[in-house]
Every structure is written in structure tokens, then in C-alpha cells.
C-alpha positions as CSV (number, residue, x, y, z in Angstrom):
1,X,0.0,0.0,0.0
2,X,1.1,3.9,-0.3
3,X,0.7,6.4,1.8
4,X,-2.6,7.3,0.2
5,X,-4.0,4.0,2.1
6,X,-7.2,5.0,4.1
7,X,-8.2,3.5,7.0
8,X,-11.7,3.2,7.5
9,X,-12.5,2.8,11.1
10,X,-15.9,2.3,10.9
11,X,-18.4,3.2,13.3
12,X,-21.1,0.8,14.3
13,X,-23.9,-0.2,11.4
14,X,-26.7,1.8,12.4
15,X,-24.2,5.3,12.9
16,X,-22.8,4.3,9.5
17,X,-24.1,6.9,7.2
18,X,-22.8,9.7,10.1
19,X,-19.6,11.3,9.1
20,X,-16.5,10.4,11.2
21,X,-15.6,12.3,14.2
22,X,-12.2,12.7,12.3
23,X,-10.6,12.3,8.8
24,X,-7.2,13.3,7.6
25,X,-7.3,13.5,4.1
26,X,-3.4,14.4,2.3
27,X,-2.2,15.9,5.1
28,X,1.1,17.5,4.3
29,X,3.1,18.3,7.3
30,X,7.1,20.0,7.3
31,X,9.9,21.6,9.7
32,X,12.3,24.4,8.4
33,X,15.6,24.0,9.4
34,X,18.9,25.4,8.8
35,X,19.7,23.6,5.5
36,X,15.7,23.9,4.1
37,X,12.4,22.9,4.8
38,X,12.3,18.9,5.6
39,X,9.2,17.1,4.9
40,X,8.3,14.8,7.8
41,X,4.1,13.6,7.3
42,X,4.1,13.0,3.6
43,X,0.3,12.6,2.2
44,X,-1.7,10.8,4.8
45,X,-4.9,10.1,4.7
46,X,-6.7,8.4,8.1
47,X,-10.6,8.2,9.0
48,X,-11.8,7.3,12.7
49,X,-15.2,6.9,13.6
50,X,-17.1,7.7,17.0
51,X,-15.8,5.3,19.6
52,X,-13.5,4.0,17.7
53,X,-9.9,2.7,18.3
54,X,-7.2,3.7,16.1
55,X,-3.0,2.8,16.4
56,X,-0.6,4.2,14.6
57,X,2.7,2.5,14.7
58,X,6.2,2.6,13.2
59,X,9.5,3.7,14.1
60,X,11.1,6.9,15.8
61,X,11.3,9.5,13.1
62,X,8.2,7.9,11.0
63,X,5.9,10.9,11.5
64,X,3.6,9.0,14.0
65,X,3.7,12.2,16.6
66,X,3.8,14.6,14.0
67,X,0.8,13.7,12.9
68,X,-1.0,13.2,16.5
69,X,0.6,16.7,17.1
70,X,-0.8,18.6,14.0
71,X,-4.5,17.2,14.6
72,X,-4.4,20.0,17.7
73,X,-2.0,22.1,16.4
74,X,0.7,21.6,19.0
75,X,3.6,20.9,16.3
76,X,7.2,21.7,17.7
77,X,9.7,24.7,16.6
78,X,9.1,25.8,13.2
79,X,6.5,22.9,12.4
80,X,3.6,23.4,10.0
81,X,0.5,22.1,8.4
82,X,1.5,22.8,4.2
83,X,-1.1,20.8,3.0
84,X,-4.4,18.8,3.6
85,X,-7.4,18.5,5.9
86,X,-8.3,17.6,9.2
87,X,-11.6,17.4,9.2
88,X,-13.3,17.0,13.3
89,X,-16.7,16.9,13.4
90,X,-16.8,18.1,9.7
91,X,-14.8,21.4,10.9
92,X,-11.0,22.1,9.1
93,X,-8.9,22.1,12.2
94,X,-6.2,23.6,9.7
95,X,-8.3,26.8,9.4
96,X,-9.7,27.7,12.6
97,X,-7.5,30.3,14.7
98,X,-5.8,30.4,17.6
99,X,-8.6,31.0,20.2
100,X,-11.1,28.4,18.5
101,X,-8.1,25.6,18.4
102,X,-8.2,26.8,22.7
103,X,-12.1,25.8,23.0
104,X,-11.2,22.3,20.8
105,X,-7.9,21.5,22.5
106,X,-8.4,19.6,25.9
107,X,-12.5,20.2,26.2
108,X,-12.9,17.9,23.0
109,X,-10.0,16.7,22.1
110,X,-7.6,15.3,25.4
111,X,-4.3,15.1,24.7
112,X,-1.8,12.5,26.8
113,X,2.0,13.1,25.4
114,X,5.2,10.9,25.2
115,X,7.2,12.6,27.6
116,X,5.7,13.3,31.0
117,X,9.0,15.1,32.7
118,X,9.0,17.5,30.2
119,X,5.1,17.9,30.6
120,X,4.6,18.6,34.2
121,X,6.1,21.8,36.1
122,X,8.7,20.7,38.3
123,X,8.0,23.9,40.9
124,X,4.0,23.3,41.0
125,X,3.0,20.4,43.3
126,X,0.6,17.5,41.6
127,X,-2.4,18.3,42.4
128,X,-2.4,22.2,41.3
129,X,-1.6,20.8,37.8
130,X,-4.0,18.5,37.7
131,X,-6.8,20.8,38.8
132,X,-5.6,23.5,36.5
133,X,-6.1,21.5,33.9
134,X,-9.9,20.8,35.3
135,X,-10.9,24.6,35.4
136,X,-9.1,25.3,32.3
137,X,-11.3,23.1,30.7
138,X,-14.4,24.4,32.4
139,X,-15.4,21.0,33.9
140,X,-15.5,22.3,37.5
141,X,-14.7,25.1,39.6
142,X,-13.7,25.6,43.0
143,X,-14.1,22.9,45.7
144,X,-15.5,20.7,43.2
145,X,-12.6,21.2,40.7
146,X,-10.1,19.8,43.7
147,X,-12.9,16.6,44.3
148,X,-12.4,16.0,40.5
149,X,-9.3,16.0,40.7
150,X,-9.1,13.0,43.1
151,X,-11.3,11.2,40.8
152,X,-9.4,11.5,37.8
153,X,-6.1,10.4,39.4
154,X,-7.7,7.5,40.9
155,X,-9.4,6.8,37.6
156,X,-5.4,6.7,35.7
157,X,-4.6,4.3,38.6
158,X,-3.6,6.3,41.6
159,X,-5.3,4.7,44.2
160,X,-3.7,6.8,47.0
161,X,-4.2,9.9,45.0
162,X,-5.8,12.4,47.9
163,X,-2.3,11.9,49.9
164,X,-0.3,12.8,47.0
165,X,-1.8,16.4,45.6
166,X,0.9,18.1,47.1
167,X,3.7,15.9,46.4
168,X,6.5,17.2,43.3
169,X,7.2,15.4,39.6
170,X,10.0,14.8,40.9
171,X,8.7,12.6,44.2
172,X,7.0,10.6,41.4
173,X,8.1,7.4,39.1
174,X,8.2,7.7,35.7
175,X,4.8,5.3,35.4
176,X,3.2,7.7,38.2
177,X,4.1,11.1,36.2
178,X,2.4,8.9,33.5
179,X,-0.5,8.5,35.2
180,X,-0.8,12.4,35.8
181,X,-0.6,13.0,32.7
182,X,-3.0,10.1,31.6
183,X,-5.4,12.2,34.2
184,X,-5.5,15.2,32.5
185,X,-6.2,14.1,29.2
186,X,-9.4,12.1,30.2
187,X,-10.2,15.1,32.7
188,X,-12.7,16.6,30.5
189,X,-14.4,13.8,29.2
190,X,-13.2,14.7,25.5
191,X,-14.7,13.0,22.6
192,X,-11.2,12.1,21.1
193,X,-7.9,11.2,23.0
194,X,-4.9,11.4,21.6
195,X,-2.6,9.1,23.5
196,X,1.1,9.3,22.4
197,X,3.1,6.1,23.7
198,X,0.5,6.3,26.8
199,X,1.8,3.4,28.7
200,X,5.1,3.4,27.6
201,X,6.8,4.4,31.2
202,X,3.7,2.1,32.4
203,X,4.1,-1.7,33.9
204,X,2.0,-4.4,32.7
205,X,-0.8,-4.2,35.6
206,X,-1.2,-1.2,35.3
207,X,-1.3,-0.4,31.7
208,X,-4.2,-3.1,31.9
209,X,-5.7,-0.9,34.2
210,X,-5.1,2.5,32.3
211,X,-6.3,0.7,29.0
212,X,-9.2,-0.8,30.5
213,X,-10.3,2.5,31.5
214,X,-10.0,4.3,28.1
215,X,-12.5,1.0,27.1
216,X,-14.9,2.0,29.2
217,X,-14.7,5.2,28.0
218,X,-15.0,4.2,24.5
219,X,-18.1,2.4,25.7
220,X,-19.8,4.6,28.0
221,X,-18.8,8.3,27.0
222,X,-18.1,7.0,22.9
223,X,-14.7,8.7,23.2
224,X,-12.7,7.6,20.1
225,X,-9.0,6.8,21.3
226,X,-6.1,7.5,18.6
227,X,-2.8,5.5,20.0
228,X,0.6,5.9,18.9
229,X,2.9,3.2,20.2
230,X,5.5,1.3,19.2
231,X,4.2,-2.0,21.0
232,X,2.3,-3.9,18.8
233,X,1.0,-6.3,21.4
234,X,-0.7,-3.7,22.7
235,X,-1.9,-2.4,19.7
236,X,-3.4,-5.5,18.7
237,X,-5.1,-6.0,21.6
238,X,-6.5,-2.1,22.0
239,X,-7.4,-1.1,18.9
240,X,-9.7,-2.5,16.1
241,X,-7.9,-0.8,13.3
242,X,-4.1,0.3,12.5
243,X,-1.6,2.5,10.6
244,X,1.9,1.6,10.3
245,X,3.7,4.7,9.1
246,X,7.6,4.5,6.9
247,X,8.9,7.8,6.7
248,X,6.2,10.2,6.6
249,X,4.4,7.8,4.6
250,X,1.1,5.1,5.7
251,X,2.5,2.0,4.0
252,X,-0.1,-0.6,5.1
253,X,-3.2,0.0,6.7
254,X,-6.3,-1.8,8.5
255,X,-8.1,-3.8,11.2
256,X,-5.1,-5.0,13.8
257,X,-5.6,-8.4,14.0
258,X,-5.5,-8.9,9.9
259,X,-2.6,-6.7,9.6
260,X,-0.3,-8.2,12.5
261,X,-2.1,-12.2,11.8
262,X,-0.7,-11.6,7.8
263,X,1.3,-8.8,7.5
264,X,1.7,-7.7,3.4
265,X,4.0,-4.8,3.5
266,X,7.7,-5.8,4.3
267,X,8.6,-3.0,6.6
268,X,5.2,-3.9,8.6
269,X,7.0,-7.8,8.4
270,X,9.9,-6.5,9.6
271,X,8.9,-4.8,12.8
272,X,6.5,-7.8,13.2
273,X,9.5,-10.3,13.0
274,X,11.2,-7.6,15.3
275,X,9.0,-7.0,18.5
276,X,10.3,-7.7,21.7
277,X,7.1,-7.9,22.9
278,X,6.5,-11.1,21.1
279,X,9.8,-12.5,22.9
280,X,8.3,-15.0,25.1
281,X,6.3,-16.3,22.4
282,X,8.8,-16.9,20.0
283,X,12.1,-17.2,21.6
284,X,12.6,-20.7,20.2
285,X,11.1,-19.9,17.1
286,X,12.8,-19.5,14.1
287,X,13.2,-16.0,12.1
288,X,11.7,-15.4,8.7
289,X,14.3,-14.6,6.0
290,X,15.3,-11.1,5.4
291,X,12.5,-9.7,3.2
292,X,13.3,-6.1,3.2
293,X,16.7,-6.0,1.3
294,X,15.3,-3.7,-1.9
295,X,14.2,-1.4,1.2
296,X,15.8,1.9,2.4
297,X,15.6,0.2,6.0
298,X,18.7,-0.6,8.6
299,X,18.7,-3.9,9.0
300,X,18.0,-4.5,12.8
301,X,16.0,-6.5,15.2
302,X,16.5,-8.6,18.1
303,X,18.3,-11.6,16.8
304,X,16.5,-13.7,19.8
305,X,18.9,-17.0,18.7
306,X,21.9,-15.4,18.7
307,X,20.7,-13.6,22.2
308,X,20.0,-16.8,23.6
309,X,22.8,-18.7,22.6
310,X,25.8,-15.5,24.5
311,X,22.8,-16.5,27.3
312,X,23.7,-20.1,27.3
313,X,27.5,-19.5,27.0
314,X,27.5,-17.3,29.9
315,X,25.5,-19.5,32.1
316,X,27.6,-22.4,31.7
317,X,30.5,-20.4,33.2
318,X,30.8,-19.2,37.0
319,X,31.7,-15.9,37.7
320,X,32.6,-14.0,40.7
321,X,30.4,-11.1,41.4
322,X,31.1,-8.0,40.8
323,X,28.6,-6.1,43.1
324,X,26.8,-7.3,45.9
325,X,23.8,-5.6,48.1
326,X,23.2,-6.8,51.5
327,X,20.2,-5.5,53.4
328,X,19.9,-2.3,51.6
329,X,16.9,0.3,52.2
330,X,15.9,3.8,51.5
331,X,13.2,5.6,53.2
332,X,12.1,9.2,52.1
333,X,10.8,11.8,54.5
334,X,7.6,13.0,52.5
335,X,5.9,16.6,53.5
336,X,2.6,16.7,54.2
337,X,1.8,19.8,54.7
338,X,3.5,22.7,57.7
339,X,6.2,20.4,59.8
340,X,4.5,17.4,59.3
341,X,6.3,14.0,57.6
342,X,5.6,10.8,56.7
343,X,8.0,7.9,56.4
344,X,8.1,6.2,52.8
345,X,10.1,2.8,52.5
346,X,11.1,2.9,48.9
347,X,13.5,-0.1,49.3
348,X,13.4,-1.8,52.1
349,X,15.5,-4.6,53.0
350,X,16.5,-5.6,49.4
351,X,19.5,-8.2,48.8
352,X,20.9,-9.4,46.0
353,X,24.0,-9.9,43.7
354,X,25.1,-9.3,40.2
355,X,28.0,-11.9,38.6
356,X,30.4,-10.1,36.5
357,X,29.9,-10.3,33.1
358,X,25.8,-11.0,33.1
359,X,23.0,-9.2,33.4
360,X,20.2,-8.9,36.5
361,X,16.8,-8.0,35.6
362,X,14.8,-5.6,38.2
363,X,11.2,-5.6,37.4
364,X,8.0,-5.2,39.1
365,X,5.2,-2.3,39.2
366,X,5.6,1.3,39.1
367,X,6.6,2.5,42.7
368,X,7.9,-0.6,43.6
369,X,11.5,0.9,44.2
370,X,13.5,-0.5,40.9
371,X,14.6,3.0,40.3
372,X,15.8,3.2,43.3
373,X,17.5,0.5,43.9
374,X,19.4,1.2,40.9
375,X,20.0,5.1,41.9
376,X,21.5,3.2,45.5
377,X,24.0,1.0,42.9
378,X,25.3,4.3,40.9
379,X,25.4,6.2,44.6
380,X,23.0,8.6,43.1
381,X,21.1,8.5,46.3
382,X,22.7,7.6,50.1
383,X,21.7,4.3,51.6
384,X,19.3,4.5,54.8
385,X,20.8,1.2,55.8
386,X,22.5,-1.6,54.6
387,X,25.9,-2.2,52.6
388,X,26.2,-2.2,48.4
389,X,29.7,-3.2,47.6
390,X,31.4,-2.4,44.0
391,X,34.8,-5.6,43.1
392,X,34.7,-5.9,46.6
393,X,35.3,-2.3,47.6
394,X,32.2,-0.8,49.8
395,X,30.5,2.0,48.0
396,X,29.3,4.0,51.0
397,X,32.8,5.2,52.1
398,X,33.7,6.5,48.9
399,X,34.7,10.1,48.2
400,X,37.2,12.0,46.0
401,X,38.9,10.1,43.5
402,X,37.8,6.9,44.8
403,X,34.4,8.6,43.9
404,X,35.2,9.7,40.5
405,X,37.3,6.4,39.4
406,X,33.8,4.3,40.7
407,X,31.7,6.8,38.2
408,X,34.1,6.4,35.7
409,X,33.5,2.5,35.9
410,X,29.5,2.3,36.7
411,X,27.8,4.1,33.7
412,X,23.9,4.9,33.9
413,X,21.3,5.1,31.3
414,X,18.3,6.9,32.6
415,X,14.8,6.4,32.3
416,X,14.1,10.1,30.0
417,X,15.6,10.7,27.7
418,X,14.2,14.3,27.3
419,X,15.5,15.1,31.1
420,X,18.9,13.2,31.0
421,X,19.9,15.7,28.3
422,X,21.0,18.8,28.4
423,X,19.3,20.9,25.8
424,X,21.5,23.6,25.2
425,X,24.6,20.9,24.6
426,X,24.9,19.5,21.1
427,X,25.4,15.8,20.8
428,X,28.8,15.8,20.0
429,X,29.5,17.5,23.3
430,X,26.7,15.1,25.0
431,X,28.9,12.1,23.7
432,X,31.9,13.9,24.6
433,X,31.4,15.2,28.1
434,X,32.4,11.8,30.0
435,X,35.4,11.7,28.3
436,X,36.5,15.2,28.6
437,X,35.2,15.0,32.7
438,X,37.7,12.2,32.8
439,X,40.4,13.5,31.0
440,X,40.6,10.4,28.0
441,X,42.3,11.5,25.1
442,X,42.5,14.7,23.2
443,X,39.9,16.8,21.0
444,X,40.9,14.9,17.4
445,X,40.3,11.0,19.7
446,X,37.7,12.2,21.5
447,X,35.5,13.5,17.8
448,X,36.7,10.0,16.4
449,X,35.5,8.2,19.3
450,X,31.5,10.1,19.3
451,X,31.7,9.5,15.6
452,X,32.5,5.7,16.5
453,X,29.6,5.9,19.0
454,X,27.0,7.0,16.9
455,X,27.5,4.5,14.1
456,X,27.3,1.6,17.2
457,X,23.8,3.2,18.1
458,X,22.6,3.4,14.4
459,X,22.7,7.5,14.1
460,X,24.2,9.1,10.9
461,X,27.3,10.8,11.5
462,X,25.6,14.4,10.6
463,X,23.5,14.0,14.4
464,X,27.0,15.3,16.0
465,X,25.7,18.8,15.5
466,X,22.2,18.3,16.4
467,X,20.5,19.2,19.5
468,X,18.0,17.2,21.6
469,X,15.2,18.9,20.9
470,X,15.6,18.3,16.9
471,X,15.6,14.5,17.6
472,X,12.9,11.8,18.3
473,X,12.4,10.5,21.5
474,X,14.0,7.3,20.8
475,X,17.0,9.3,19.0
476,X,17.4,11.0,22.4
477,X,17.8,7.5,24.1
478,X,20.2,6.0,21.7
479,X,22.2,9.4,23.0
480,X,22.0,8.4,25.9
481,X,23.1,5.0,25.7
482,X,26.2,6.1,23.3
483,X,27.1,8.6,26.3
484,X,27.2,6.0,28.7
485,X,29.0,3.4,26.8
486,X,31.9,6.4,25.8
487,X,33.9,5.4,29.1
488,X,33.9,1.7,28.2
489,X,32.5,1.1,32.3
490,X,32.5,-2.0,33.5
491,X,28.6,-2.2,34.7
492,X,26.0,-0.4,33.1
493,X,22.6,0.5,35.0
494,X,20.1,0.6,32.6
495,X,16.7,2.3,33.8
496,X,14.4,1.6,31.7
497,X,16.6,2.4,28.7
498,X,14.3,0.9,25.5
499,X,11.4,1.7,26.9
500,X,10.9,4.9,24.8
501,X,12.3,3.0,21.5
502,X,10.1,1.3,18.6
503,X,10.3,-2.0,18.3
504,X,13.3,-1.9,15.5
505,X,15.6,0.2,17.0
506,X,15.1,-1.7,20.5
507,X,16.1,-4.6,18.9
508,X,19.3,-3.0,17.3
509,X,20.0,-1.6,21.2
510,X,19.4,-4.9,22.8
511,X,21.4,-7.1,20.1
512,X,24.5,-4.4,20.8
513,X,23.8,-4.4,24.4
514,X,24.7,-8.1,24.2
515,X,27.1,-7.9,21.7
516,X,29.5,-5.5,23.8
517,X,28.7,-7.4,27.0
518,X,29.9,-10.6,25.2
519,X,33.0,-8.5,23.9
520,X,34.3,-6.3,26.4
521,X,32.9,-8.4,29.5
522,X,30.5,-5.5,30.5
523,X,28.0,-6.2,33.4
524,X,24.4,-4.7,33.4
525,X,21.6,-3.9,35.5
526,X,18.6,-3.8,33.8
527,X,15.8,-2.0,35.4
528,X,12.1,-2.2,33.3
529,X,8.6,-3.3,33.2
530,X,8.9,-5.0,30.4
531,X,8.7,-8.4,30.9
532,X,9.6,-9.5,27.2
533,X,12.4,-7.6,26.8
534,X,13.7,-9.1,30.0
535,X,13.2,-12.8,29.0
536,X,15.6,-11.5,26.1
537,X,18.6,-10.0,27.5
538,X,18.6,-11.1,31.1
539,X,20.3,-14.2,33.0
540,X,19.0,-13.5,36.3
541,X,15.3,-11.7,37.5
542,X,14.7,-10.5,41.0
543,X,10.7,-9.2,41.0
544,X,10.6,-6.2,43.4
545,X,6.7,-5.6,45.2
546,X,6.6,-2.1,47.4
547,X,10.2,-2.0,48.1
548,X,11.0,-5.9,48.5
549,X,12.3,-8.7,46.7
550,X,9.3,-10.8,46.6
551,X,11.2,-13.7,44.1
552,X,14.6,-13.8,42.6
553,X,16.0,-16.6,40.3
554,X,17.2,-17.2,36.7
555,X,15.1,-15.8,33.7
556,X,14.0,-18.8,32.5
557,X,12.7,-20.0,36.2
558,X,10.9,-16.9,36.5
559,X,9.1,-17.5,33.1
560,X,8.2,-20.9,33.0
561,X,7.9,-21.7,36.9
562,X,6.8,-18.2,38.7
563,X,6.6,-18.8,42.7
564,X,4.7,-16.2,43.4
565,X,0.8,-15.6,42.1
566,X,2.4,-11.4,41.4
567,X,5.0,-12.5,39.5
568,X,2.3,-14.3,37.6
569,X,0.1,-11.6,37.4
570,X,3.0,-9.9,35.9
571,X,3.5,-12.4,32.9
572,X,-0.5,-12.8,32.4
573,X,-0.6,-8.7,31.7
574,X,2.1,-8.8,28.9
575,X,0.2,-7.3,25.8
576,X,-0.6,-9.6,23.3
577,X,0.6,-12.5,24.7
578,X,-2.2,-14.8,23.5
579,X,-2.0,-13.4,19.7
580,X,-0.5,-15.6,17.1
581,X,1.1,-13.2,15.0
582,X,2.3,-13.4,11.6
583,X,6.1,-14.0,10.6
């Protein structure tokens, strides 16, 4: 198909002579830049009906948020609309001004975007924002507006919302901020939501619960719901119809289940074949043969053989351990409000040990203290109690250059990739900074050794004089994962470093994850919710449950024997697990 596909998401048969609640039709959409005017949404044409659900996948870069963003005219730097229609509730969104596009963003059409650092106000407390948004949108007012507010935060799966209105961003997890943001969006009741990667900073159980919200709402409020993810499990499962965008372009198009059971177009084959989300599924399985070689497309994936095999190789072989945590636990002093404080056990009691040369898994819930476990590991944050020791040396006592040789040697990759770099530093100098903090090599070896860097994480050469905010969100991350591995560390803590990366690229990251760990004998700590990528990369999986190691073991126990019925709660929620899809 060409990017003049149509997708006709239907609405029900007796609404079926009612025009759609929306209907792209050629839209045209560019970015000026310092060497011309780029094209980035190249002719698309899309058509969702009243309580519909729509998914648009397809790599970083594809145009998938471009598009979600021009619909409410919320398009970055010099982005614009050049061509085409957008046609909501029969009304050109392209022609309306300023103050009209106000009374249609957030009232009728919610908005949930990628990134939800970058989206909240790190000086305004949660529940201001929140209730902001609320009488912004002119669904309540005063004492009702904060009651609302409760409600929609406990509707996007914060159960203990009313305790946490005056608590920071930054006192939340990446899946919590989520959730905040997921609030707003549905706060108004809109008739469309636009959900860009939703649930990507989301674990399983609860992106079940934030999905099977935004059903009922499709049901009971016939809210239409356009996704844009890059997990195709869960677009499958959420949405009756799909888009899978190549470079600006819609190259195949139509209800999930046919597209993903039999997919026709070979870049829709290839991230098929490529999903990580698939991995426990087909981890045994065999890999179609290359089908995209007359394609402009890098040839990446998760090459789940080859990952299995360094696996077995590195199993068969006993290793010392190269860091070790004994009794560790954090607890926060939260405000409350005037002098008042409330104890918060973020990690409590947690024990456990990485081999050198292998990779741990952390997963569990959001909230249930991976991060911080892992920020206890780097020394980002001061141990309450307990003892973490790094080849033997104890991490606590370390100052100085002790300090600065163990930083040099234990390399993180953070959860967001918008707020782990610096905008105002280009990504040569992003690359570069490690080096030049630790005094390796001079200006010529250093250049030589980002340019290396960027070809390992799949970037042209020409990205050393961008700046974050001209790149994708999961260009940002491959940044940050070439900034990390500049110091060629030992151990490498990885919070939830795919987790804002389509399903090609994370395979690409994950294959050279494994490649240099094979290579240069580099040790990781893997902190994520996503189960499937874990089964993947990881030899060993500790679940954590509200601060606690509730089960630790080796990847494949965990999978095919789980002790505990949350662990197994855990694997049940994966998206698309049950869905036979096509190869």
C-alpha cells in the first residue's frame, strides 16, 4: 500500500451513514531547518469513527507524533501544516485560529503526550496541575474542581491519589508522572484522546488498568482513542484498526488483528518479526528470512537466537560477582503539609547480587523501588541502611577520587531521555562530556571516538551537530546510551533504557547491548517493566513488590515456573501475549 492507504475505522452499522468524528485527508506536514524545509508527514490520509480505536505504529522519526501533534496544532519549533485537511466533526482544524483551536484542544479533544517530565512543572506540586487543567477546561470550579481532581487520578490508577496532591514530579516514578498526565487528558471527558506512547513508562498491571479505562470510556462516553505506540501487542489487543507509518508515509493499513495475523507490507513484516514484545512467544522460534533488502531500512532487530545462545554461554561459566547488596533500604521523608512528615520505604530490606559479566533484571510495578534501587547502585542517592559493595570495595565510604574512578567504571542510562539531556549541549558535546570529565584523550580522539559511538547506536554521523530537541524521542535514548558506553565502564545500569524506543531500533539496542557485554565483558543492570524484553537480554530476574524482593532466580525459572501468584500476574498482563502473529 502507499501512503494514500485509508483506514476506515468504521463506526457501528446503524451510525454508518454519520460522518466520522475525524478524517485526515493528504495531510502535508514540514519543519524548516537550517539547510531547508524537511518534509516529515508525507500525504496521509486516516478516518476514525465515533468510539472508535485507532494505532498508529512505526518507528522513531516515522511521523507518527507529528501527525497526533498537527491534529491540535501543537507541532514543535518551526512545524507546520502545508497541505491537507483535518476534518473533526466536519470542521477544518487547519483553518480555525488560535482562540477556536483553545475551546477544541483539551475540552474535546484530550491530549496524553510521550514525555511526561517535560510535561509537568517541576515547581507546581501534583495536584495544582491536575486541577488547573480541570478549570481550564471548564469542567469544575472551585471545591469541586479539587474533588475531581481526586477522581481523575484515581481513575489513571492512583489509588492513593488524595495523599499525593501536594507531592512534586519529581517525588514521582516515571509510570506515576504517566498516570498524571493520563489524568488530564481524560479530565474533561473529551470525545477524542490522543494518547502518544500512553503506557510506555507504564508496567504491565497497570497499563491493563489504564487501558481498561480508556475502554470504558469508548463504551460509555463513545470517546474515540487515537494511539501511537510502538508496542504492537498492545496495539493489537487495544485497537480495532491500525496505521503503520515509513517515513512520513502510511504503508499498510487496516483492522489489527489482519494486519499483524498476515502482515503484506515488508517494513510492517519486519517490525513484526522484530518486537520484543513477542519474545516469550517466540524465543525458540525460528526468524523469517530477510524480506526487506530492496528497502531503504537498517537492518535491525533482536536476533532472539543469537541472544540466547551468548545467554547459554554465559550461564555455563561461573563468575565472581562484581557487586553485591546486602540488606539495603531507603526511606524518604515526605511533607505533608506545615512540619508534618511521613516515612516512605522505597526499598526496604533488598538483597541481591550481580556476577560479573551477566546481566540482573529488576522488574515489578511502578513504585515498587526498581529505580531506586538502581540510583543506591550508581550512589545517586545515600543508603538508609544496609551495605552495596562495587569488586569488593564498599561504595558508602567513597569520596574524591575513589568517587570519580567508581563513576568512571558504573555508567547509567536513565529512564528520560528528554530530562537526562542537556538541551543547550549538542550531541557531539553530550557524547563527549564523560570523556572530557575524565580527562581520556585529546579533542581529534575524542571527535573520532562520538563518531564511533553514533554508528554503534545506528545514528548518521551528521547527528554530532544536532540538539535534543531536533531528535525523536528514541534518538534521544540511543544518545543516551552512546554517552554511557563512551567510558567503556564495567557495569552499566540501565533504567528503563528501551522503553521509549520502537520495536526496530530496541532490537538493534538490545542485540548491541549483548554484543558488547559478550565483547568487552561489561556487566548490566537492567531496570524495566517490560517483561519481554527481560526474557531476552537477562540471566538473572529479581521481582521487586513495594520495596521488596518478593522472588529472585534465573530468567528462565521466573518465566516458565513463577513462585509467586504477582510475579504471575506480571506475565499474564504482557500485551498480546495470546496473539498468534504473523512472521
Amino acid at each position: 500500500m502507499t501512503g494514500q492507504t485509508t483506514v476506515s475505522a468504521a463506526t457501528s452499522a446503524t451510525d454508518a451513514a454519520s460522518a466520522p468524528l475525524l478524517e485526515i485527508r493528504d495531510l502535508e506536514v514540514g519543519f524548516t531547518t537550517q539547510r531547508g524545509f524537511v518534509p516529515a508527514v508525507r500525504g496521509v490520509n486516516l478516518t476514525l469513527g465515533q468510539g472508535e480505536t485507532l494505532a498508529i505504529v512505526g518507528e522513531s522519526g516515522s511521523g507518527k507524533s507529528t501527525t497526533a501533534q498537527a491534529i491540535i496544532d501543537l507541532l514543535p519549533g518551526t512545524g507546520r501544516v502545508t497541505a491537507g485537511q483535518i476534518l473533526f466533526e466536519g470542521k477544518d482544524l487547519t483553518t480555525v485560529s488560535a482562540r477556536q483551536m483553545q475551546d477544541v484542544r483539551g475540552r474535546l479533544i484530550g491530549y496524553v503526550p510521550q514525555d511526561p517530565m517535560s510535561n509537568l512543572n517541576p515547581v507546581w506540586n501534583i495536584g495544582f496541575q491536575v486541577e488547573e487543567a480541570i478549570k481550564a477546561n471548564g469542567v469544575a470550579q472551585g471545591r469541586d474542581a479539587r474533588k475531581r481532581t481526586i477522581e481523575v487520578l484515581k481513575e489513571a490508577g492512583l489509588a492513593d491519589a488524595g495523599d499525593r496532591l501536594k507531592q512534586y514530579p519529581h517525588q514521582f516514578s516515571g509510570g506515576m508522572r504517566q498516570r498524571v498526565l493520563i489524568g488530564i487528558g481524560l479530565s474533561s471527558r473529551p470525545k477524542l484522546l490522543i494518547a502518544d506512547e500512553p503506557t510506555s513508562a507504564l508496567d504491565v498491571t497497570v497499563q491493563r488498568t489504564i487501558l481498561d479505562h480508556l475502554e470504558t470510556l469508548t463504551r460509555d462516553y463513545g470517546t474515540s482513542v487515537l494511539f501511537i505506540t510502538h508496542d504492537l501487542g498492545l496495539a493489537v489487543e487495544r485497537a480495532e484498526h491500525l496505521v503503520v507509518m515509513y517515513k512520513g508515509k502510511v504503508v499498510e493499513a487496516g483492522r489489527s488483528t489482519d494486519i499483524l495475523a498476515n502482515p503484506l507490507h515488508p517494513y510492517t513484516q519486519k517490525l513484526v518479526s522484530a518486537a520484543p514484545s513477542l519474545a516469550s512467544r517466540r524465543i525458540q522460534s525460528e526468524r523469517r528470512p530477510e524480506t526487506t533488502e530492496h528497502m531503504d531500512i537498517a537492518s535491525i532487530g533482536a536476533r532472539d537466537a543469537h541472544l540466547i545462545e551468548r545467554a547459554d554461554e554465559r550461564e555455563a561459566v561461573t563468575t565472581p560477582d562484581i557487586i553485591t547488596v546486602e540488606n539495603a533500604s531507603k526511606v524518604y521523608q515526605i511533607r505533608q503539609g506545615g512540619f508534618k512528615t511521613k516515612e516512605l520505604k522505597a526499598v526496604d530490606d533488598v538483597s541481591f547480587s550481580i556476577p560479573r559479566g551477566t546481566t540482573t533484571a529488576i522488574v515489578g510495578e511502578s513504585g515498587s523501588g526498581k529505580s531506586t534501587a538502581a540510583k543506591l547502585v550508581l550512589k545517586l542517592e545515600e543508603m538508609t541502611s544496609g551495605s552495596i559493595r562495587f569488586d569488593g570495595t564498599e561504595i558508602g565510604s567513597l569520596s574524591g577520587k575513589d568517587l570519580l574512578s567508581f563513576r568512571r567504571r558504573v555508567q547509567p542510562v536513565f529512564q528520560d531521555p528528554y530530562g537526562s539531556l542537556d538541551p543547550l549541549y549538542s550531541v557531539g558535546r553530550t557524547i563527549e562530556e564523560p570523556l572530557v570529565t575524565h580527562g581520556v584523550g585529546d579533542k581529534a580522539s575524542r571527535r573520532a571516538r562520538v563518531l564511533e559511538l553514533l554508528e554503534q547506536v545506528a545514528l548518521p554521523a551528521s547527528t554530532i551537530n544536532r540538539y535534543p530537541n531536533e531528535l525523536s524521542g528514541g534518538q534521544r535514548q540511543r544518545i543516551a546510551v552512546a554517552r554511557a558506553l563512551a567510558l567503556k565502564p564495567d557495569v552499566i545500569v540501565l533504567d528503563e533504557a528501551v522503553s521509549a524506543l520502537d520495536v526496530l531500533v530496541q532490537g538493534q539496542i538490545l542485540d548491541l547491548l549483548t554484543d558488547l557485554q559478550s565483547e568487552l565483558g561489561l556487566t548490566y543492570l537492567f531496570i524495566t517493566h517490560d517483561l519481554a524484553v527481560v526474557r531476552l537480554i537477562a540471566d538473572n530476574v529479581c521481582v521487586m513488590q513495594k520495596g521488596r524482593i518478593v522472588e529472585a532466580a534465573t530468567t528462565d525459572e521466573v518465566f516458565d515456573n513463577p513462585q509467586q501468584e504477582y510475579t504471575r500476574k506480571l506475565l499474564e498482563a504482557i500485551p498480546g501475549a495470546n496473539f498468534h502473529f504473523g512472521r
